[in-house]
One Martini backbone bead per residue (centre of mass of N, CA, C, O) as a GRO file, in nm:
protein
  247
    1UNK     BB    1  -0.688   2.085   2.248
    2UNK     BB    2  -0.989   2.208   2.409
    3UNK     BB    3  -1.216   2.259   2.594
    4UNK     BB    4  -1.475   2.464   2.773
    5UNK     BB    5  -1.400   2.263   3.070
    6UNK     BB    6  -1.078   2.189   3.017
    7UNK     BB    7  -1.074   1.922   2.830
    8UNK     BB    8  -0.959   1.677   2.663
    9UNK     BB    9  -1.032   1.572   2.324
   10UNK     BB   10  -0.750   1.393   2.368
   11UNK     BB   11  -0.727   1.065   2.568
   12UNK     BB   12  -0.647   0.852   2.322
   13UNK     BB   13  -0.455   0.590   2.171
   14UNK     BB   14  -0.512   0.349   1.910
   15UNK     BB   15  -0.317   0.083   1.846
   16UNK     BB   16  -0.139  -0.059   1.580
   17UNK     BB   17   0.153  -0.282   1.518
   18UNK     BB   18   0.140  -0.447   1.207
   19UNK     BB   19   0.244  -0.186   1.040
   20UNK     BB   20   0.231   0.090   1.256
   21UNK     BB   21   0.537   0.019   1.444
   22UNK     BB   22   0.603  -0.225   1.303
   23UNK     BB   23   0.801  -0.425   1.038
   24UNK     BB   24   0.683  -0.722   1.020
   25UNK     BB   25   0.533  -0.890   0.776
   26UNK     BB   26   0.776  -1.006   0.651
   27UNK     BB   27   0.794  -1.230   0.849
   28UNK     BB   28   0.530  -1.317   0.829
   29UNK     BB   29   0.556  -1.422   0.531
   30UNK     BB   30   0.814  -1.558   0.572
   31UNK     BB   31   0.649  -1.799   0.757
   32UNK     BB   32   0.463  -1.868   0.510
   33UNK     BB   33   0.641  -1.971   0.301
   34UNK     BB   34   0.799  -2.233   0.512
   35UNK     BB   35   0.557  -2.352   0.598
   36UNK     BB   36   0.410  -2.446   0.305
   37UNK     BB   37   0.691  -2.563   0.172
   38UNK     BB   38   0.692  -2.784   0.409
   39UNK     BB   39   0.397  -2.907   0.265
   40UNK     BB   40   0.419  -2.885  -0.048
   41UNK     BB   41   0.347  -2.611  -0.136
   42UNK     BB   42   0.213  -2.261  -0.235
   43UNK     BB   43   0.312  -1.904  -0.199
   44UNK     BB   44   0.191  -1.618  -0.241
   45UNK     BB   45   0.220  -1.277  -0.220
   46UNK     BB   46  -0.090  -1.233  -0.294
   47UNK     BB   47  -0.164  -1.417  -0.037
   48UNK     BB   48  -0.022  -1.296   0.166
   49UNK     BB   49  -0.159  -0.987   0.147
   50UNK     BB   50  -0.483  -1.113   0.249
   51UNK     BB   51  -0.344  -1.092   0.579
   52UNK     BB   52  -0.348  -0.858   0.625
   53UNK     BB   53  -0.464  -0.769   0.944
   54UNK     BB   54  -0.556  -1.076   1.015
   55UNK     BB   55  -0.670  -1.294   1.199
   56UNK     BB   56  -0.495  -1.597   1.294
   57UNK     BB   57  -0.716  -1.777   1.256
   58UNK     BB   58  -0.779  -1.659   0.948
   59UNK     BB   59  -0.495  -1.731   0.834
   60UNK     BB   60  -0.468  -2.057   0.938
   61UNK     BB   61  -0.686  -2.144   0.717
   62UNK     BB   62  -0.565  -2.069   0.470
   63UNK     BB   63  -0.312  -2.236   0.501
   64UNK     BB   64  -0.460  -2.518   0.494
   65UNK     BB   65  -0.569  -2.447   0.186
   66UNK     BB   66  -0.243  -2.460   0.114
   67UNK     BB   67  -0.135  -2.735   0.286
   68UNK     BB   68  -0.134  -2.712   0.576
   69UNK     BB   69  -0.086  -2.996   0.831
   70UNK     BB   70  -0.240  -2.822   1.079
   71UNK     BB   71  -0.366  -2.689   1.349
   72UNK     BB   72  -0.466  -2.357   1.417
   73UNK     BB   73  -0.237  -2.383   1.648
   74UNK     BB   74   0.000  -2.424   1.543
   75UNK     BB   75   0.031  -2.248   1.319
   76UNK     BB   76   0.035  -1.993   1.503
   77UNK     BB   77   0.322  -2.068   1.645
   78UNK     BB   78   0.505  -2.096   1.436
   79UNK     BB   79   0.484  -1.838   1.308
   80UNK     BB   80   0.521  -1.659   1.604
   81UNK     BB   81   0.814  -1.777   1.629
   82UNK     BB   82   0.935  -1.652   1.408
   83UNK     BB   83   0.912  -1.397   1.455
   84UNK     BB   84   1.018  -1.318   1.735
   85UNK     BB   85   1.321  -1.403   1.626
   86UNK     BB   86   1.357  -1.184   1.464
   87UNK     BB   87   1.303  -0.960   1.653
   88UNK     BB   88   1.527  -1.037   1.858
   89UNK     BB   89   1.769  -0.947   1.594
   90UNK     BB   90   1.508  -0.715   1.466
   91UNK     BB   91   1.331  -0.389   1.495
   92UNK     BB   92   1.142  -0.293   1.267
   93UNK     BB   93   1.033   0.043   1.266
   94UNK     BB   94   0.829   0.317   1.186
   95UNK     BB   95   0.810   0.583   1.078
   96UNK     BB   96   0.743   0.810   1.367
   97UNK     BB   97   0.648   0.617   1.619
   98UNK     BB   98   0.817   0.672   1.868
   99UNK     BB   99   0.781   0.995   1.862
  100UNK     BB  100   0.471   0.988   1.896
  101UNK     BB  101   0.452   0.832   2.151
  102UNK     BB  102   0.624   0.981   2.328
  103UNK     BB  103   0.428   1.249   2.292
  104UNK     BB  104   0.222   1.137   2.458
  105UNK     BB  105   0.330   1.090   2.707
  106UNK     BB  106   0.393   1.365   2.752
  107UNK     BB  107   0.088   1.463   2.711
  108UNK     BB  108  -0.131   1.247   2.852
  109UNK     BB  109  -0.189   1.021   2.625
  110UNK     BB  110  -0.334   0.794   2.631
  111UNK     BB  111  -0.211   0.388   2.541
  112UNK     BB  112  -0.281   0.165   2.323
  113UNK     BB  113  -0.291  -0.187   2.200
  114UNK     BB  114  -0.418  -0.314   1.892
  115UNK     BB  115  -0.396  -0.647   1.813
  116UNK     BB  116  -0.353  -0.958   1.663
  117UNK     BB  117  -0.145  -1.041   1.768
  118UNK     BB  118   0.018  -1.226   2.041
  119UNK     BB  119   0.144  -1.191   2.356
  120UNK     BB  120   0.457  -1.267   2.292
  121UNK     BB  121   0.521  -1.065   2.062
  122UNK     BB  122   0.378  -0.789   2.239
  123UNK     BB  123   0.573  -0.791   2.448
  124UNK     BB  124   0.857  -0.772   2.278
  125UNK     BB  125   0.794  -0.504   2.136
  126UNK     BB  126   0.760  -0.326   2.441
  127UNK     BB  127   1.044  -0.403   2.539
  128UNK     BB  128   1.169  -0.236   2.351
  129UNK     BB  129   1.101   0.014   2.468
  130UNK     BB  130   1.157   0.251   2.656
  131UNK     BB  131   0.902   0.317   2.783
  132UNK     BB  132   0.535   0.308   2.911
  133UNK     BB  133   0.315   0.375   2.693
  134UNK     BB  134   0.132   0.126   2.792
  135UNK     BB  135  -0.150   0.029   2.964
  136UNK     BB  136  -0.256  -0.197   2.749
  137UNK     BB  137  -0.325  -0.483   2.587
  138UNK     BB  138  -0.504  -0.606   2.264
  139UNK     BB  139  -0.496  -0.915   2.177
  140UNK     BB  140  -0.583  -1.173   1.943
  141UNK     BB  141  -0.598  -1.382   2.294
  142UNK     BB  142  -0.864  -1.197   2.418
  143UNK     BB  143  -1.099  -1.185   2.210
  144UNK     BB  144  -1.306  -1.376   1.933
  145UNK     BB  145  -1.275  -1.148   1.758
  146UNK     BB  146  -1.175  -1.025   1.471
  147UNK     BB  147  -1.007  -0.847   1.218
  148UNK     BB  148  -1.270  -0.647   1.148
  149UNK     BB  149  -1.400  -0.688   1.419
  150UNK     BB  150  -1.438  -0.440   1.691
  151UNK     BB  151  -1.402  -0.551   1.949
  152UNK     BB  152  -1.081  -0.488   2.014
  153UNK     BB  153  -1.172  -0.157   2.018
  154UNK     BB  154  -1.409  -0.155   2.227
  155UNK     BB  155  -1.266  -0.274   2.461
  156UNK     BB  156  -1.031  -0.070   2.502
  157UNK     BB  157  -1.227   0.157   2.599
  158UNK     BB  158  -1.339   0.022   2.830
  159UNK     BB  159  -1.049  -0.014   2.975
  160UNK     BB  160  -1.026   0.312   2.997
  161UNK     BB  161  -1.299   0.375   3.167
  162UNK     BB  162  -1.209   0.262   3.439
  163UNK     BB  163  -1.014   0.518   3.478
  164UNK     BB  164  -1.243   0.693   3.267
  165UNK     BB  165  -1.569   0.735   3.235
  166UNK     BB  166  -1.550   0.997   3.062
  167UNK     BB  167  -1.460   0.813   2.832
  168UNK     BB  168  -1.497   0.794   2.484
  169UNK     BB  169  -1.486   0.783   2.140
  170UNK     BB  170  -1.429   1.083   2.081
  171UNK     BB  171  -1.140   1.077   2.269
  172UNK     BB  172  -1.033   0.889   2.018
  173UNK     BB  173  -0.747   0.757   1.808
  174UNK     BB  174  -0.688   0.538   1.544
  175UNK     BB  175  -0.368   0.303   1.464
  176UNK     BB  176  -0.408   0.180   1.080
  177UNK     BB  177  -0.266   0.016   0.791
  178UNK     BB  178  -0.525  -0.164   0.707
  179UNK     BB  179  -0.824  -0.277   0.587
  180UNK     BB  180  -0.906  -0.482   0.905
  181UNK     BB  181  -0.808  -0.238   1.069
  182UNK     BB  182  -0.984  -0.026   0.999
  183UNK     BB  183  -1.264  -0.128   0.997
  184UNK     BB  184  -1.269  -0.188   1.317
  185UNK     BB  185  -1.256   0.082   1.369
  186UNK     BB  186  -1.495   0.244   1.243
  187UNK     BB  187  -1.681   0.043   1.364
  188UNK     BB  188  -1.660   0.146   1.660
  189UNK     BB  189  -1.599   0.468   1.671
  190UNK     BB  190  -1.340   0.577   1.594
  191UNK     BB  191  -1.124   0.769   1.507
  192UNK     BB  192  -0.920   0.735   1.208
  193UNK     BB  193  -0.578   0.643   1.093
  194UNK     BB  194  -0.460   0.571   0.784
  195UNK     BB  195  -0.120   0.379   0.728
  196UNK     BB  196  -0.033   0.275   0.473
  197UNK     BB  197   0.192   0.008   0.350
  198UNK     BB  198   0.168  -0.320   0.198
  199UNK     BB  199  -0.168  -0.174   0.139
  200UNK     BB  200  -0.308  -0.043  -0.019
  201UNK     BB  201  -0.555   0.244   0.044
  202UNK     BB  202  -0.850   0.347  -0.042
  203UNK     BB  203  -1.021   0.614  -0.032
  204UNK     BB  204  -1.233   0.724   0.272
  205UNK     BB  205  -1.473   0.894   0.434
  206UNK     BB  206  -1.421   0.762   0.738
  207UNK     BB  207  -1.114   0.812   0.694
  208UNK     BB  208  -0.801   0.890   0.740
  209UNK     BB  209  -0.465   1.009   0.554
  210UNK     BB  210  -0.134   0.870   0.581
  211UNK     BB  211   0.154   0.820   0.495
  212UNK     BB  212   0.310   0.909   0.749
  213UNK     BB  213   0.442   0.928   1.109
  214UNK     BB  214   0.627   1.136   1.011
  215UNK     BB  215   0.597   1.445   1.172
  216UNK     BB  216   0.403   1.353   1.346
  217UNK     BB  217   0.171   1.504   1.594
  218UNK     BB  218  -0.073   1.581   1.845
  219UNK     BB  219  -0.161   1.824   1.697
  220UNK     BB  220  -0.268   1.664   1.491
  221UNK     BB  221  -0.493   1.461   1.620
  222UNK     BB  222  -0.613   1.695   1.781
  223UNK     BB  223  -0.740   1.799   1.566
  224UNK     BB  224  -0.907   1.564   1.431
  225UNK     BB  225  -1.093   1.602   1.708
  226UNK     BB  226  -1.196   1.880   1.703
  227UNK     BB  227  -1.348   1.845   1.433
  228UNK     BB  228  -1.511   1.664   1.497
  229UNK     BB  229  -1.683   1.797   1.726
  230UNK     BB  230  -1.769   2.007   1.542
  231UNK     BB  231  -1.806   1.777   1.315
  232UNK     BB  232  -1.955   1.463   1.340
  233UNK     BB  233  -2.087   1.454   1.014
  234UNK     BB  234  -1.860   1.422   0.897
  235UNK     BB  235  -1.626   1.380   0.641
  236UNK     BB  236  -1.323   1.310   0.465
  237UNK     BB  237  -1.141   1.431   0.241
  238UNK     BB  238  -0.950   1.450   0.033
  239UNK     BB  239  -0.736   1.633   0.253
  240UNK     BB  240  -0.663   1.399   0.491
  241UNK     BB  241  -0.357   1.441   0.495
  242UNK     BB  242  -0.418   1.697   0.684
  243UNK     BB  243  -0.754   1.665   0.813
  244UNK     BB  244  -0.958   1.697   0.672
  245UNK     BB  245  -1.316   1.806   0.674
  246UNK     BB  246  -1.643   1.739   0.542
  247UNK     BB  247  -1.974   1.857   0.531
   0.00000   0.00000   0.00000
């Protein structure tokens, strides 16, 4: 769908890796556990899924407070390296996310990755991908905030910003699976659009909530980026996993 200047009014699309391109978390997780049991102390699931989508230095700073005796340096990379390897020997991508990425690039819908992993896991990803989806990366150790502050989201922004002056936040969609990936969009002002996987997340009428990335097309972004434009000030509805927006 375009505007009445015959401009796209979706003209970039930011995504979120960890949970919404590959199912990764159980890696981080796996690496959570093996960490904290090697320093003596106990990890529960319900303790993993508290850092789903947290930025890795509030990660490891929880994990110190577990019992991890490491720098919050060390315990970053041990994590990293961990997941890294599980993905070298298979990356475990999410239903319809290779898809979605695919119609974007042949549709010309510019794609930013805006990730809290650090970029040796982040390009580890990328390399796996058939073709350059991604115009630029935007990782956890480019940022100063993480995950839930908007920064990594406004950064990605700008940076595409620099290649088209002309493109602003309304012509913008993110695709984020956790409640600290969400909030970190809706804060920037991007349309978002919620896909739970790892912890469910409750209705907001902040942003869309879809099952799942399978089946979904440019043209489902495409509505929800027109109905914003038509309604700046609508809420999405109870039916948001279809796109629908509240007056």
């Amino acid at each position: 769908m375009r505007s009445s200047a015959s401009q796209p009014l979706l003209k970039a699309a930011l995504w979120d890796m960890d949970g919404t391109i590959v199912d990764t978390e159980p890696y981080w997780i796996e690496a959570e556990h093996t960490l904290v049991a090697a320093h003596g102390g106990q990890w529960s699931h319900e303790k993993a899924t508290q850092l789903v989508g947290q930025s890795l230095t509030f990660s490891a700073g929880i994990l110190q407070e577990a019992g991890v005796k490491l720098e919050r340096r060390e315990i970053i990379d041990t994590l990293t390296e961990h997941v890294i390897s599980r993905v070298r020997t298979s990356v475990p991508w999410r239903p319809g996310a290779r898809e979605l990425l695919d119609e974007l690039h042949t549709a010309g819908v510019r794609c930013a990755l805006v990730t809290m992993s650090e970029a040796p896991l982040a390009r580890e990803i990328v390399a796996s991908l058939p073709k350059p989806y991604f115009d630029f990366l935007v990782t956890g150790d480019t940022v100063t905030q993480g995950k839930p502050h908007p920064e990594a989201y406004l950064l990605a922004v700008e940076l595409l910003q620099q290649a088209d002056p002309e493109l602003g936040l309304q012509h913008c969609v993110a695709l984020e699976d956790s409640a600290p990936g969400v909030a970190a969009a809706v804060a920037s002002g991007v349309l978002t659009v919620a896909i739970p996987h790892i912890v469910p997340l409750p209705p907001d009428p902040r942003h869309a909530i879809w099952d799942t990335l399978a089946g979904r097309t440019v043209s489902d972004l495409e509505e929800l980026v027109a109905l914003r434009h038509e309604f700046p000030d609508a809420t999405f509805g109870l039916e948001s996993a279809s796109g629908s927006l509240a007056p």
